[in-house]
NUTIPA-156318 format. One line per 2 residues: number of its first residue (from 1); for each residue x, y, z of N, C-alpha, C, O, CB. Coordinates in pm, whole numbers, plus 50000, padded with zeros to 5 digits. Glycine has a CB too. Example, Ala and Ser with C-alpha at 12.3 -4.5 7.8 and 13.67 -1.06 7.14 Angstrom:
1> 51319/49431/50780/51230/49550/50780/51320/49670/50780/51424/49668/50846/51131/49553/50905; 51285/49775/50708/51367/49894/50714/51290/50003/50787/51341/50114/50804/51408/49940/50572
//
This chain:
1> 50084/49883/50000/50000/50000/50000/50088/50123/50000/50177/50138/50084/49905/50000/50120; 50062/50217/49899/50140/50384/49912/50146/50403/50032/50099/50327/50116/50067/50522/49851
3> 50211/50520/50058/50194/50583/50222/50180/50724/50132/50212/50746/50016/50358/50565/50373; 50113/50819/50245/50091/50947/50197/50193/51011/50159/50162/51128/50136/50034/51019/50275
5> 50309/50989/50139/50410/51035/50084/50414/51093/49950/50435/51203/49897/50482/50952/50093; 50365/50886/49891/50430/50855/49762/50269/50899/49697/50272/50887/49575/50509/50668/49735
7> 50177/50931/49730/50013/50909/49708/50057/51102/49689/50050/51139/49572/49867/50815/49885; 50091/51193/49770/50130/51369/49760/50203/51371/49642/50172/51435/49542/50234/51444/49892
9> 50331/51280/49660/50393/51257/49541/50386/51255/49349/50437/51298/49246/50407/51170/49580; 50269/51159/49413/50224/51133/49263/50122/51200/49228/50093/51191/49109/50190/51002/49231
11> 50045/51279/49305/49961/51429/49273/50053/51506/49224/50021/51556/49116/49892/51514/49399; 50161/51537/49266/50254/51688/49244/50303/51635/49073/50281/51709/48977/50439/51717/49397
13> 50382/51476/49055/50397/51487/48928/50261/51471/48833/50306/51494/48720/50495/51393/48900; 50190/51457/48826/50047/51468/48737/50035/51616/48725/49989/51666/48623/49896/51397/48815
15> 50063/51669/48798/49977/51802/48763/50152/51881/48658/50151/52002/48632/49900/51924/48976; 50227/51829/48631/50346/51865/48619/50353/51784/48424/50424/51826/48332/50457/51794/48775
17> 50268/51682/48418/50234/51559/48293/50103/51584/48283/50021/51522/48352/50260/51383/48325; 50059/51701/48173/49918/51740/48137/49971/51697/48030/50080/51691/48087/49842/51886/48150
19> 50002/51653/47901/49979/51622/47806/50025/51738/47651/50017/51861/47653/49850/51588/47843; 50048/51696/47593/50043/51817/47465/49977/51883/47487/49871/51836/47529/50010/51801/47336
21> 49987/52061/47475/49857/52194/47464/49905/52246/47327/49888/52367/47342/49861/52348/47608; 49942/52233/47237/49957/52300/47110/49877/52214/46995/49895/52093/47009/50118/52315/47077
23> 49827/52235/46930/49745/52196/46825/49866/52035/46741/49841/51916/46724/49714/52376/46706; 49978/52114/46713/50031/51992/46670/50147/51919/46720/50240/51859/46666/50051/52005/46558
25> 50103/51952/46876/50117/51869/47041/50014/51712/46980/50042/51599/46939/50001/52001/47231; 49874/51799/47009/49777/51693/46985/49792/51618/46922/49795/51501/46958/49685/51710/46955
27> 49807/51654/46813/49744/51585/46689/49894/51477/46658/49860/51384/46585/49692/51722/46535; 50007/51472/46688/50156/51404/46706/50108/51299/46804/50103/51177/46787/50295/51512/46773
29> 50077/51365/46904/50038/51218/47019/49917/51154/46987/49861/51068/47055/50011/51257/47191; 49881/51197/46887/49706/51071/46921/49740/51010/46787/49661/50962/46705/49478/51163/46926
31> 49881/51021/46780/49908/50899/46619/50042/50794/46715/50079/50697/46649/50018/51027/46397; 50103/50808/46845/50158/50754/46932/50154/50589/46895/50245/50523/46845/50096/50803/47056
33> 49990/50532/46942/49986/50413/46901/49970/50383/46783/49925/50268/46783/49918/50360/46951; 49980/50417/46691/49926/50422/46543/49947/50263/46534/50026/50203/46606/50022/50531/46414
35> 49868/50205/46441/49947/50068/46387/49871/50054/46231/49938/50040/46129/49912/49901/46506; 49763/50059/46231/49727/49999/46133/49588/50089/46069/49567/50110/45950/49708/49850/46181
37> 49516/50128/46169/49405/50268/46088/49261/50243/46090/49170/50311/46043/49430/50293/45907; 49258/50078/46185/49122/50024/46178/49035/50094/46233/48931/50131/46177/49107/49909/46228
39> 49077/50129/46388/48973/50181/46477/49017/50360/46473/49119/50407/46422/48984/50092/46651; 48906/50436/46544/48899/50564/46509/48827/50618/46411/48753/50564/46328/48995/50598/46490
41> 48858/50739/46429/48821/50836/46311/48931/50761/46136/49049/50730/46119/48891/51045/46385; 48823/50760/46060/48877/50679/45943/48996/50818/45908/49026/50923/45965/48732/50628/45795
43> 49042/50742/45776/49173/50855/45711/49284/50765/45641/49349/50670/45684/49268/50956/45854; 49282/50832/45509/49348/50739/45420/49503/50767/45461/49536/50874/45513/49309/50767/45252
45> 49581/50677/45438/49723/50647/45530/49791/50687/45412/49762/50685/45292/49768/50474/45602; 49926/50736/45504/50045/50777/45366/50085/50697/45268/50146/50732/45167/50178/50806/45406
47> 50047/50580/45299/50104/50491/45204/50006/50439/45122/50031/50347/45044/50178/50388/45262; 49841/50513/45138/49794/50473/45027/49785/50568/44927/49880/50646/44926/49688/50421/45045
49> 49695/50587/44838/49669/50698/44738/49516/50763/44781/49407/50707/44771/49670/50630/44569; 49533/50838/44809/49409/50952/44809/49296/50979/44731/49178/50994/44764/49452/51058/44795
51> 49365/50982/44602/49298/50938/44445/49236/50879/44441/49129/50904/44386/49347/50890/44349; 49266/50747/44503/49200/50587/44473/49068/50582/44514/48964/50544/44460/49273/50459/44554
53> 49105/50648/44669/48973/50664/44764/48894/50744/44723/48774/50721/44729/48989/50704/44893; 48950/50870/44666/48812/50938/44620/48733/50904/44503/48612/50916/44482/48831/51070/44598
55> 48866/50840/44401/48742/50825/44241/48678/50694/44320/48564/50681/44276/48833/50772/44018; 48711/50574/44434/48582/50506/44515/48456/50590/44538/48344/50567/44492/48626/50464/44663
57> 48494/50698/44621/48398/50732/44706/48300/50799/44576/48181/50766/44582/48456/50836/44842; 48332/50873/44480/48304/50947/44379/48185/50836/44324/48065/50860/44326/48441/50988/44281
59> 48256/50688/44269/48204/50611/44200/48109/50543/44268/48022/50485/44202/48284/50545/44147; 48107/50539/44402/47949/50518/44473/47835/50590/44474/47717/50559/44463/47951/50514/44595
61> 47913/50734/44494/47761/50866/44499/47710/50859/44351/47595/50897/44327/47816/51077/44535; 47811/50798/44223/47731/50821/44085/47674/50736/44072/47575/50739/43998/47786/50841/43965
63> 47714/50617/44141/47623/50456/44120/47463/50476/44197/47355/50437/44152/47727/50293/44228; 47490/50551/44330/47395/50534/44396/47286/50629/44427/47183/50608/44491/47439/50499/44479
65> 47348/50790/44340/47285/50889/44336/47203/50912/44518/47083/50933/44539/47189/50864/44197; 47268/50905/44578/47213/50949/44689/47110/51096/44721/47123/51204/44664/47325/50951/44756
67> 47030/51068/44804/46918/51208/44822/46953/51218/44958/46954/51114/45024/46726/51189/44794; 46979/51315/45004/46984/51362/45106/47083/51315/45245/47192/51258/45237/46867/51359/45117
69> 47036/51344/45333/47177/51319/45428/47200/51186/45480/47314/51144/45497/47179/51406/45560; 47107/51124/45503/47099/50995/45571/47177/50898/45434/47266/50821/45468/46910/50950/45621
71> 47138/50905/45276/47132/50785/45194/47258/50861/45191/47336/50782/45244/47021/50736/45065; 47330/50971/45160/47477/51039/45175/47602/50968/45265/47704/50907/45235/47451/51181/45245
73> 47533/51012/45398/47614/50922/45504/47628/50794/45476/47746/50765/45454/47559/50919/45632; 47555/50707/45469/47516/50580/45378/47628/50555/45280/47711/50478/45329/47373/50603/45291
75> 47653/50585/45182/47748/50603/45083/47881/50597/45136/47966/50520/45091/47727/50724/45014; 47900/50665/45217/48042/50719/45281/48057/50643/45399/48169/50641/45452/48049/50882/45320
77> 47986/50595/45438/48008/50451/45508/48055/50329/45441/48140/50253/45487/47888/50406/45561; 47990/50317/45322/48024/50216/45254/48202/50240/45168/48282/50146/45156/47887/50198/45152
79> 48221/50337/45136/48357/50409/45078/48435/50367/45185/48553/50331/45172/48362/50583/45054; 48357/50370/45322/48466/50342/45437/48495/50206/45427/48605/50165/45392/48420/50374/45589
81> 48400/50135/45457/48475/50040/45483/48491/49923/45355/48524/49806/45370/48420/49991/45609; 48467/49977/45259/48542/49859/45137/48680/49916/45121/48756/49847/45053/48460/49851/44956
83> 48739/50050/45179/48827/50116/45171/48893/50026/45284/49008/49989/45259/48802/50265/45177; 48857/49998/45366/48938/49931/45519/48934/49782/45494/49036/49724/45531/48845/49966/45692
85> 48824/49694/45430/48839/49604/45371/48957/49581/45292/49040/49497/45326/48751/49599/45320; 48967/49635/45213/49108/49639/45139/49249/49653/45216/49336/49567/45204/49103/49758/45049
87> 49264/49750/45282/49357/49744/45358/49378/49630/45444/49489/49583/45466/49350/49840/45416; 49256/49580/45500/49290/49435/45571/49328/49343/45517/49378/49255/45587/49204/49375/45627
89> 49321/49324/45381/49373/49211/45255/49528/49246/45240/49620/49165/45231/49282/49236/45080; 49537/49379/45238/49708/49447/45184/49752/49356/45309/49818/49252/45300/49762/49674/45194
91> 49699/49416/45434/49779/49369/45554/49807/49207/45599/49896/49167/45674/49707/49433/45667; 49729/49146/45549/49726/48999/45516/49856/48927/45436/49906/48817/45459/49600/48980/45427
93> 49894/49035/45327/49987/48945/45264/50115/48996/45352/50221/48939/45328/49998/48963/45086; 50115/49092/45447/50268/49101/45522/50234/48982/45630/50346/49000/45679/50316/49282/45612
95> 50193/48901/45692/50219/48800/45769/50270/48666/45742/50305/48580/45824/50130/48789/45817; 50270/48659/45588/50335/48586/45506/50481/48583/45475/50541/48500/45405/50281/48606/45415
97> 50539/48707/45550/50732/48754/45484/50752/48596/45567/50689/48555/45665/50869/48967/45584; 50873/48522/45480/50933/48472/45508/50902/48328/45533/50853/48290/45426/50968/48536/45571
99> 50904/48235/45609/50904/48109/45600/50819/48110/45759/50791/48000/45807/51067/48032/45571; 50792/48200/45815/50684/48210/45942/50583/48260/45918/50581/48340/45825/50715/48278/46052
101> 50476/48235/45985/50367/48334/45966/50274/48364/46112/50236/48288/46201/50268/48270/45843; 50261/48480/46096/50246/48584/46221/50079/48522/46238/49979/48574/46189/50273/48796/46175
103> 50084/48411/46314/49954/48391/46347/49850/48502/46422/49728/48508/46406/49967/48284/46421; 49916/48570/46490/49798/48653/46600/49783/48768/46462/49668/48783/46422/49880/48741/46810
105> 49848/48816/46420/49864/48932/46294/49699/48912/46197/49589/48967/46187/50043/48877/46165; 49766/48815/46150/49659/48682/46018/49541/48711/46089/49447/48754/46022/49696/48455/46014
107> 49523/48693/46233/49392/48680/46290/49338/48777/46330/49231/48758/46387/49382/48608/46379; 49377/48884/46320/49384/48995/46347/49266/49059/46262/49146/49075/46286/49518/49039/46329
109> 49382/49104/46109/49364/49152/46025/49250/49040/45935/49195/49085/45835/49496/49194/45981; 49227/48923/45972/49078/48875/45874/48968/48898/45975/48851/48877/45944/49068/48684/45814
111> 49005/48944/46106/48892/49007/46163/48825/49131/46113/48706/49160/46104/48922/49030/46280; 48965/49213/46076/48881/49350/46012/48841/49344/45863/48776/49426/45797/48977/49488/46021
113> 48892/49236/45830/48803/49191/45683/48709/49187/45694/48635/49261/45630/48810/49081/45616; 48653/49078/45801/48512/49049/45839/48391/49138/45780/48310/49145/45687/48507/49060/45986
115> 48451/49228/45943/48355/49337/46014/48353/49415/45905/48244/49454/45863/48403/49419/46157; 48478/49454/45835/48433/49580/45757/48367/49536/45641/48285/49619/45600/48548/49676/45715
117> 48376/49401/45553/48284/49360/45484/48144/49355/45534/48056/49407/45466/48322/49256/45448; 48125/49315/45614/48011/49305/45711/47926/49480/45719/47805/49503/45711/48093/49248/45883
119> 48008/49554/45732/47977/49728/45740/47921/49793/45626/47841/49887/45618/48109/49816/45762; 47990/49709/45522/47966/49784/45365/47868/49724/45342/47795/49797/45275/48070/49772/45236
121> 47803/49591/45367/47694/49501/45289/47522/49586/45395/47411/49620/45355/47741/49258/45333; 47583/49587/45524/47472/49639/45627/47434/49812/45571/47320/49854/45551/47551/49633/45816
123> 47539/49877/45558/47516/50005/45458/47443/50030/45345/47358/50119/45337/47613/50038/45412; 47481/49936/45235/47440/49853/45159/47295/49857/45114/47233/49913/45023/47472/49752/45211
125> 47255/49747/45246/47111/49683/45276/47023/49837/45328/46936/49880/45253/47124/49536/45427; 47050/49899/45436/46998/50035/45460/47035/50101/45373/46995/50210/45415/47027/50098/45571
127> 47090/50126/45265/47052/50231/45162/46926/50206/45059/46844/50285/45012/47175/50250/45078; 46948/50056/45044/46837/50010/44965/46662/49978/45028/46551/49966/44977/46901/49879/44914
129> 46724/49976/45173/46571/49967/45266/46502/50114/45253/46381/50124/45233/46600/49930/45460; 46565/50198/45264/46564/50303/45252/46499/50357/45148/46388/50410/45147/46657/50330/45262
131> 46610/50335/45024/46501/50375/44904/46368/50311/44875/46272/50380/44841/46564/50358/44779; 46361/50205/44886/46245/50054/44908/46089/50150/44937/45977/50155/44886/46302/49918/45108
133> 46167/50219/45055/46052/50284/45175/46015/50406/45095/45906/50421/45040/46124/50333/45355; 46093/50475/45093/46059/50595/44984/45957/50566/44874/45849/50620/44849/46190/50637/44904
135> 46013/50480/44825/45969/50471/44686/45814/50389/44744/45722/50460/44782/46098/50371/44563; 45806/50297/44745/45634/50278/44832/45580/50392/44879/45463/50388/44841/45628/50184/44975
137> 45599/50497/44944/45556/50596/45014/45548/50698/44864/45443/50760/44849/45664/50637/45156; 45613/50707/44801/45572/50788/44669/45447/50686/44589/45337/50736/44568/45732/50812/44552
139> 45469/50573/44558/45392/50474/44484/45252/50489/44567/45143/50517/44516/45466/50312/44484; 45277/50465/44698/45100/50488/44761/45019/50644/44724/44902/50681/44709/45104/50483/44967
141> 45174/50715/44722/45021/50863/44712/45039/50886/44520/44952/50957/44469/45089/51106/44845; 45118/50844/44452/45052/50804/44322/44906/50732/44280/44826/50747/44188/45137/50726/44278
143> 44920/50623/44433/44796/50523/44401/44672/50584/44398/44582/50592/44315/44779/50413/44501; 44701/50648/44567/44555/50710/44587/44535/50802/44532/44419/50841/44547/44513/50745/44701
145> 44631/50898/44432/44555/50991/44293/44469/50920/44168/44361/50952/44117/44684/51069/44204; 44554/50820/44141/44464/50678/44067/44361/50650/44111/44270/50630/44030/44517/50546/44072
147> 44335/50637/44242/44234/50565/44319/44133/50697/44274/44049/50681/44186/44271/50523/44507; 44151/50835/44345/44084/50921/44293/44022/50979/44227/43915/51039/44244/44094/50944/44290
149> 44141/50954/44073/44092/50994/43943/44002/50856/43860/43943/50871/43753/44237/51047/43854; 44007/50713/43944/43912/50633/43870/43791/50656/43965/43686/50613/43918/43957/50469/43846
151> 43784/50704/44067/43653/50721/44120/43555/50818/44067/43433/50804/44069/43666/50749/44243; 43635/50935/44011/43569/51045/43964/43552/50999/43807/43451/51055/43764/43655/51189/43995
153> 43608/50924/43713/43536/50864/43577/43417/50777/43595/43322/50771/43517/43636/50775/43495; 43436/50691/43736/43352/50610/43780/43238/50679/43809/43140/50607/43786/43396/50542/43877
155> 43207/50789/43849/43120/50871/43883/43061/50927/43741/42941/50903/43724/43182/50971/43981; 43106/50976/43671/43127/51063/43558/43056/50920/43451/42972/50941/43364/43324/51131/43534
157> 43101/50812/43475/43023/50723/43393/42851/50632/43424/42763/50572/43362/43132/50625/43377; 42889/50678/43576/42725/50661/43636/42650/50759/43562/42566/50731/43477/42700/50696/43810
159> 42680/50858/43593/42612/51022/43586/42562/51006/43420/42453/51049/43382/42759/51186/43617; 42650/50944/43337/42592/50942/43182/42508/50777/43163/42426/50769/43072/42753/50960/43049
161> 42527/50685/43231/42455/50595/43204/42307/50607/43215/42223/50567/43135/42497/50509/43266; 42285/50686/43358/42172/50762/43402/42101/50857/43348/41980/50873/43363/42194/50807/43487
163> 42183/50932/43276/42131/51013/43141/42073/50961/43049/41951/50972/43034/42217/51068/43070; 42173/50878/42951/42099/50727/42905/42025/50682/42872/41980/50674/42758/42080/50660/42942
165> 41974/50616/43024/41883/50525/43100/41742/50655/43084/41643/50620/43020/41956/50474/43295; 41744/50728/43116/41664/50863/43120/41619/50925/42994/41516/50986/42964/41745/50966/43184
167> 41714/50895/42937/41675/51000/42748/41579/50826/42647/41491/50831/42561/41958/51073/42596; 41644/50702/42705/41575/50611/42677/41426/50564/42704/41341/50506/42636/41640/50549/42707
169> 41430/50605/42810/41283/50600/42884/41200/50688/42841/41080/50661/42829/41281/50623/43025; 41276/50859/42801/41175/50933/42718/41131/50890/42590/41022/50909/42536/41217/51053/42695
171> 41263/50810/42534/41223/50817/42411/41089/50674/42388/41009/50648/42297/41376/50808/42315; 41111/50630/42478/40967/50487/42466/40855/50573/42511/40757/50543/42444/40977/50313/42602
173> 40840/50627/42558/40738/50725/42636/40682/50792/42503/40562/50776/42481/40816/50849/42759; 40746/50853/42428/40735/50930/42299/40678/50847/42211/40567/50858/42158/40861/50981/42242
175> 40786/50734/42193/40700/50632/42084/40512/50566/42133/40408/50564/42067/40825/50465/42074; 40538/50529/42248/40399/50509/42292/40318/50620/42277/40209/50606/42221/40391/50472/42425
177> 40366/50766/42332/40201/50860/42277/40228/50888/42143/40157/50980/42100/40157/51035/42360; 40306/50841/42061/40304/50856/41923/40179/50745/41877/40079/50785/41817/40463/50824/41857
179> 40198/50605/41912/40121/50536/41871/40015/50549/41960/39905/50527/41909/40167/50426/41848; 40016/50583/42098/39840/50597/42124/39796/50701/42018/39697/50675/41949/39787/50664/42298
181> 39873/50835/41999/39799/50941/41919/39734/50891/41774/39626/50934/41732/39904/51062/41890; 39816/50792/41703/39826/50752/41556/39678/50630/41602/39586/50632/41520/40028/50672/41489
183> 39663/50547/41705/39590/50523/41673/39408/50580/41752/39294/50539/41731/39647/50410/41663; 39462/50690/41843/39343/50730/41857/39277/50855/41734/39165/50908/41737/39351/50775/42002
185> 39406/50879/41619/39362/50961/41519/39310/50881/41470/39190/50907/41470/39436/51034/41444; 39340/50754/41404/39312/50647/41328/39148/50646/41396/39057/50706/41338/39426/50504/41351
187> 39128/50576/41514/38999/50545/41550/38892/50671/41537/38774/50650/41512/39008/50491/41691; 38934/50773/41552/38831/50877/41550/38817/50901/41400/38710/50949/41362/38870/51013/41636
189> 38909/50874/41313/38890/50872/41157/38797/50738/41175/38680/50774/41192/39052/50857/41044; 38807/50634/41177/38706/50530/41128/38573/50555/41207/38469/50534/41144/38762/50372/41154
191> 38563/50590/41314/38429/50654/41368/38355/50736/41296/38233/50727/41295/38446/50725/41476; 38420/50824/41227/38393/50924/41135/38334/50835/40968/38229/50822/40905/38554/51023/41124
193> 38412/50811/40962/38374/50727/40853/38226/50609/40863/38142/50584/40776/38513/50648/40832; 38236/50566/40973/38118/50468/40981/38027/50596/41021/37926/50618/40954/38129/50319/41104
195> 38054/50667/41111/37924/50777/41100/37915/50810/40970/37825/50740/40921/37937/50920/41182; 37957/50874/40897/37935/50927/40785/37862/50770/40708/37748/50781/40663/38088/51004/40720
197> 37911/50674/40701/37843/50552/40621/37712/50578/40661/37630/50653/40609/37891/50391/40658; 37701/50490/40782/37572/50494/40831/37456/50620/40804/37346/50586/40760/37598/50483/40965
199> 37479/50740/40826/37430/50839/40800/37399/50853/40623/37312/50935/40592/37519/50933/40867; 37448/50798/40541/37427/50790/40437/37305/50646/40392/37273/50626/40275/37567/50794/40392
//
């Protein structure tokens, strides 16, 4: 157990070991452990090409035409990690130098194969769930304008059948007092006529 000595002690040097305060204090020490670029804030490494990554990242947003921020982020998730995917393959063939092979290394680095394959396909899948959803949600209020505009022909074709149905009914109506008229002219002509016979 310390004694209050070494416990005063080791207060006085801490406050003496604050750490880098200059901007590129910081930014020197938080590359300290550096090894390999998996975990953290992503960032293409000196030893790759910059280029590469962007005509990637470039050639996803034209493949995938992203809308807005979420299917965006989306994209650049996926740039990430087929970008780190790769690097876990580069890093694969150094455990191979020589006539040994760096078992914990190997196992290492097909872990971040995995996961980051695993990252790009799940990105992937939510970009396309995504659009999926959209696009149904546009397709339903397309529908129900369809739905709308056949209700109102549907209407529009009652409304004239009924007309129709109506100008038909006059027109039998017409033909009947045509022929009651034709033959109550008719009968009052032959009435006439047998009066007139008879009377003769």
């Amino acid at each position: 157990m310390s004694s209050q000595a070494q416990v005063a002690a080791n207060r006085a040097n801490a406050q003496l070991s604050t750490g880098p305060k200059s901007d590129a204090g910081k930014a020197a020490s938080s590359q300290n452990n550096f090894r390999h670029g998996f975990t953290g804030a992503f960032g293409v490494l000196p030893t790759e090409k910059q280029e590469e990554f962007d005509a990637l990242l470039a050639g996803l947003r034209a493949e995938h035409a992203p809308a807005g921020i979420t299917e965006t982020l989306l994209v650049e998730k996926m740039a990430h990690s087929w970008w780190l995917t790769q690097r876990a393959l580069a890093l694969q063939n150094t455990c191979f130098s020589g006539e040994e092979i760096d078992q914990k290394q190997l196992a290492l680095f097909l872990r971040y194969q995995t996961a980051n394959e695993r990252a790009f396909y799940k990105a992937l899948n939510e970009l396309l769930k995504l659009r999926a959803e959209r696009r149904k949600a546009e397709i339903g209020f397309e529908s129900q304008q369809h739905r709308q505009a056949a209700e109102k022909r549907r209407q529009e074709l009652h409304k004239w059948k009924v007309l129709r149905a109506e100008a038909e009914v006059d027109h039998r109506v017409l033909l009947n007092l045509n022929r009651q008229t034709s033959e109550h002219t008719v009968s009052v002509d032959v009435k006439r006529i047998i009066a007139t016979e008879n009377a003769a």
